[in-house]
C-alpha positions in Angstrom: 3.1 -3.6 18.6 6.6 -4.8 17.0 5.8 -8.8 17.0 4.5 -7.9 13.5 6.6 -8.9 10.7 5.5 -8.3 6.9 8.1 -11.3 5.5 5.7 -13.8 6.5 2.6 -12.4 4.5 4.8 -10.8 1.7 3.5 -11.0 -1.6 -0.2 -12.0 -0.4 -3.3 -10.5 -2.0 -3.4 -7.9 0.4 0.0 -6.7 -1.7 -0.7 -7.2 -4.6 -3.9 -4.9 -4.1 -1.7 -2.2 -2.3 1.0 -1.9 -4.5 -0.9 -1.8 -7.5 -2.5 1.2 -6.5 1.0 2.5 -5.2 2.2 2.0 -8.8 -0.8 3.8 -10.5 -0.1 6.4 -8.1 3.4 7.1 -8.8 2.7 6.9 -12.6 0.6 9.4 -12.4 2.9 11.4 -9.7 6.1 11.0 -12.6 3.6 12.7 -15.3 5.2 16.3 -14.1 8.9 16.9 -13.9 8.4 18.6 -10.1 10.1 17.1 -7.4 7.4 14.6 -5.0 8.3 13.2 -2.0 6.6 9.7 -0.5 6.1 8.9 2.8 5.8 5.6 4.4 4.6 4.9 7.7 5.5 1.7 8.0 7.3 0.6 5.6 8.8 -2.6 6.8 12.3 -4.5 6.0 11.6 -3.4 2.2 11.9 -6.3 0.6 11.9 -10.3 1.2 12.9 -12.9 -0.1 10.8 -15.6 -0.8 12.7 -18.3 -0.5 13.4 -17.4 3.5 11.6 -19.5 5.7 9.3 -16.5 7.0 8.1 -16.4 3.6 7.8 -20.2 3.3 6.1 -20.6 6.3 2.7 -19.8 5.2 3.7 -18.9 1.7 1.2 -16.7 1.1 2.6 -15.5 -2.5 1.5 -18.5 -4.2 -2.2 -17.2 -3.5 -1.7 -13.5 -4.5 1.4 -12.1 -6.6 2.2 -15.7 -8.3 -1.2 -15.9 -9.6 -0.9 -12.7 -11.3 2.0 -13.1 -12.7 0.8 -16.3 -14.3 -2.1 -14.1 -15.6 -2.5 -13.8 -19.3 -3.5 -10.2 -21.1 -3.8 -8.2 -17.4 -5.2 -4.7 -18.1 -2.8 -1.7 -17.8 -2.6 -1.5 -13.6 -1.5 -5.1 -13.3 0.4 -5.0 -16.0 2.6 -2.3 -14.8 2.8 -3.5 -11.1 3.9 -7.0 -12.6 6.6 -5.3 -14.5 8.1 -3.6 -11.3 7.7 -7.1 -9.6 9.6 -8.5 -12.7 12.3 -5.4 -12.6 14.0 -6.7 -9.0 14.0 -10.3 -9.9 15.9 -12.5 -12.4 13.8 -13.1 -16.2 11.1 -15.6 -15.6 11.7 -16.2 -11.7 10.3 -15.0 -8.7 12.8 -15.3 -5.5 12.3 -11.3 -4.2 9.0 -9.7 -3.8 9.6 -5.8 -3.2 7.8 -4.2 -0.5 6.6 -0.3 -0.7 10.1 0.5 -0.2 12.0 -1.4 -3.3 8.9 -0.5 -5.6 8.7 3.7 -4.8 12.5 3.3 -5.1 12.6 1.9 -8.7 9.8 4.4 -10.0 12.2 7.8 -8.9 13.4 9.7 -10.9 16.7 11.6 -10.0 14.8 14.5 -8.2 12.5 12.6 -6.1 12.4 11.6 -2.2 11.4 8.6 -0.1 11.1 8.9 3.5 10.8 5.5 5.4 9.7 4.6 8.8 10.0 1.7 10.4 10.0 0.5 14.6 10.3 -2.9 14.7 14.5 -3.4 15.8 15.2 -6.3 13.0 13.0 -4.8 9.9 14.6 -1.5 10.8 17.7 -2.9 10.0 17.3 -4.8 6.8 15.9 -1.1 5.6 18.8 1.1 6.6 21.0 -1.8 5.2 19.0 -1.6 1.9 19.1 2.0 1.4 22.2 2.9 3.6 24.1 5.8 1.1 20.9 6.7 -0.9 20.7 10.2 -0.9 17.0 10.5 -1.7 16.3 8.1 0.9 15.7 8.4 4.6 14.9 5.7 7.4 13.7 6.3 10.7 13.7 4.1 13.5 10.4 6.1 14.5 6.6 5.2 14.9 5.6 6.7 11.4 2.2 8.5 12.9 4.6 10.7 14.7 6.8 11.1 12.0 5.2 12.2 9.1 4.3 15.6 10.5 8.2 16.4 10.2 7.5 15.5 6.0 4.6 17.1 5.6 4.1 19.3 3.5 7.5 18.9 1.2 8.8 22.6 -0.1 7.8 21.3 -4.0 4.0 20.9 -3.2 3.5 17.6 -4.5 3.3 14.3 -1.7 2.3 11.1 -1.4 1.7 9.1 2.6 1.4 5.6 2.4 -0.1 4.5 5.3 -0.3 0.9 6.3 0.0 -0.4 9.6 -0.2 -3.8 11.1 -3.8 -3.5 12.4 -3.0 -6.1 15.0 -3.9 -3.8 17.9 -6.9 -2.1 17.6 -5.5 1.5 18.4 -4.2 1.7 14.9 -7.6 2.2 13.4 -8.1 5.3 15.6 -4.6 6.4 14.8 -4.9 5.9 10.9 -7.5 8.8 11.1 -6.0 10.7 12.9 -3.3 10.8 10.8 -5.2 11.4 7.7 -7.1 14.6 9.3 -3.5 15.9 10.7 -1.9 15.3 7.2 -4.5 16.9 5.3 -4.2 20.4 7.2 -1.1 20.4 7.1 -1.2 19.3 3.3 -4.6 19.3 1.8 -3.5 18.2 -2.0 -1.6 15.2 0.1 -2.4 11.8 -1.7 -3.2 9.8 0.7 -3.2 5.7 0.3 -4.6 3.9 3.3 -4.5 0.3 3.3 -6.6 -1.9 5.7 -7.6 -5.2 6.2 -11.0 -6.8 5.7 -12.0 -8.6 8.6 -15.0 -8.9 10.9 -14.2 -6.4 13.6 -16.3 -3.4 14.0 -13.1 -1.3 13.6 -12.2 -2.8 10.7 -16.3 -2.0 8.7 -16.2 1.6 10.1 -12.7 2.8 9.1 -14.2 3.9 5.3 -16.7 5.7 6.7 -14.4 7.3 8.8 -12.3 8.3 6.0 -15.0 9.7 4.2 -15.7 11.9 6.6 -12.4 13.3 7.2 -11.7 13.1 3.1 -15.9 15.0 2.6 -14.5 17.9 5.2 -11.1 18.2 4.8 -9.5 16.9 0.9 -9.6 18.8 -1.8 -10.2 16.3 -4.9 -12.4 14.0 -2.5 -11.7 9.9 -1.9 -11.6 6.7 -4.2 -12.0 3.4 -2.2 -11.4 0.0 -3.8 -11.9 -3.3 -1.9 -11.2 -6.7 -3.0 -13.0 -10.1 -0.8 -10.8 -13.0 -1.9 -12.0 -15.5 0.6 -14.4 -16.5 3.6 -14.0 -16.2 7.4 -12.4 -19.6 9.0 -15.2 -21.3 11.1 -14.8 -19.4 14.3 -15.6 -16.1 12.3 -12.0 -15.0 12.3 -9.3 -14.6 9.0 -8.7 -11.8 6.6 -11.2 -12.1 3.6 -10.0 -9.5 1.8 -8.6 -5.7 1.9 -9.3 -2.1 1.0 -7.4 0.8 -0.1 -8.3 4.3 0.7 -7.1 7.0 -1.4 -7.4 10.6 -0.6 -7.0 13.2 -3.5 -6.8 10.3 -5.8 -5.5 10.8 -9.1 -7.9 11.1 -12.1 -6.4 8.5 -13.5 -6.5 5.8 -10.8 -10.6 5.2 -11.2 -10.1 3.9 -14.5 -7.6 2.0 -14.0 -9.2 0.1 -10.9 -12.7 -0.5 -12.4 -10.5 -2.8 -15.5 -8.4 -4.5 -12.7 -10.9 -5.4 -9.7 -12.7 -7.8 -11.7 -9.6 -9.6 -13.0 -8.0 -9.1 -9.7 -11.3 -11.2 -8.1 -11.2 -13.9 -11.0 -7.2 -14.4 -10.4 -7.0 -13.8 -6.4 -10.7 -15.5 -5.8 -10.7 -18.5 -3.3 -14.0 -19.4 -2.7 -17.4 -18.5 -5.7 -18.3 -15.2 -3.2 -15.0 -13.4 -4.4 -15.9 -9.6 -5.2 -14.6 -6.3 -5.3 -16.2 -2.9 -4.9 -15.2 0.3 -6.4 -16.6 4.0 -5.5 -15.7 7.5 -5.7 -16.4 10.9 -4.4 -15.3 14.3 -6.1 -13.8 17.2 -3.8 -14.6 20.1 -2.4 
């Protein structure tokens, strides 16, 4: 459970999908002057740099947030996550990529709260380092399933839960749901953004449909899923091909703004001619 370490897969495709959707989202969340508070359930060492050897190790940015930024005339949801990628690094270089962490900090506003958790002992560290002294900041060194129902819901009404754990034991899928159906009664406006990983496990197909079902009984302004299939399995049938987002009680907004970026997102990302993305949407109750 804590061998998992984000630095050496930061800035992949997987990322670029997730925290373009966590930009869109807090876009949309900074529309209103009320407090909101976002929740992340594991929320890693925060940032990395990319020159580290983790990062250099497999150097999986070159195939995800590098090709966007070399993208020419990206459609408003790229465009804006590239400008927060942009924001925490020097003009025209690329030597930090900011996890969930870094990127819900720089969209804040004076008023707004970030609640972090984190297990692993090292990537706990680097966090609390980060943020030590930030008043609208909290890190736990606490499994973020359990935490969350300390944070939920926040006294202004108005949350966001990030949930996106490793998936490298197979319990997580189970838990993810879970989580979901806890959050939404004790929340049922919560937005909720689940990522997961495209791979062929049966876990992995099943988790939408398992969303939807907890979203079709229990979410007010109903789910919005988006996946994006940047490459093929290896020859043993193993390998992440792509990833999904889940979002419950998406914003209006956010379905728009996904069905102009998927298809660049496939064209840019794309690593073998099968590349695709899918996009669907059901309202609420």
């Amino acid at each position: 459970m804590l061998a998992y370490r984000h630095a050496f897969h930061a800035g992949n495709h997987a990322d670029v999908l997730k925290h373009a959707t966590l930009v869109a989202v807090l876009n949309h969340m900074n529309q209103k002057d009320k407090t909101w508070r976002l929740v992340d359930t594991h929320a890693g060492a925060g940032g990395y740099a990319l020159q580290a050897p983790q990062s250099q190790k497999l150097a999986e940015h070159q195939q995800g947030v590098v090709r966007v930024l070399e993208g020419k005339r990206l459609p408003p949801l790229l465009a804006d996550y590239v400008a927060q990628i942009r924001a925490g690094n020097p003009p025209g270089e690329l030597q930090f990529y900011p996890g969930s962490p870094r990127i819900t900090r720089g969209m804040m506003r004076p008023q707004d709260q970030l609640r972090l958790f984190e297990l692993h002992p090292t990537d706990h560290a680097l966090l609390a380092q980060a943020f030590e002294g930030d008043r609208q900041v909290a890190v736990a060194k606490e499994d973020g399933f359990n935490g969350l129902k300390g944070q939920l819901p926040p006294s202004s009404r108005r949350g966001v839960l990030l949930i996106d754990p490793s998936y490298e034991i197979k319990t997580d899928y189970a838990q993810v749901v879970s989580a979901c159906r806890d959050a939404l009664a004790r929340f049922a406006e919560c937005v909720i953004l689940v990522w997961y990983p495209q791979l062929t496990l049966r876990e992995s197909a099943q988790l939408p449909q398992r969303l939807k079902a907890v979203a079709k009984e229990q979410a007010k302004k109903g789910w919005l899923h988006a996946r994006l299939t940047v490459a093929q399995p290896d020859e043993r049938g193993y390998g992440m091909q792509g990833s999904g987002m889940f979002v419950i009680n998406p914003p209006h907004t956010l379905k728009p703004l996904l069905g102009e970026a998927l298809p660049v997102l496939v064209k840019l990302l794309g690593q073998f001619d099968g590349a695709a993305s899918q996009l669907e949407m059901a309202h609420g109750l």
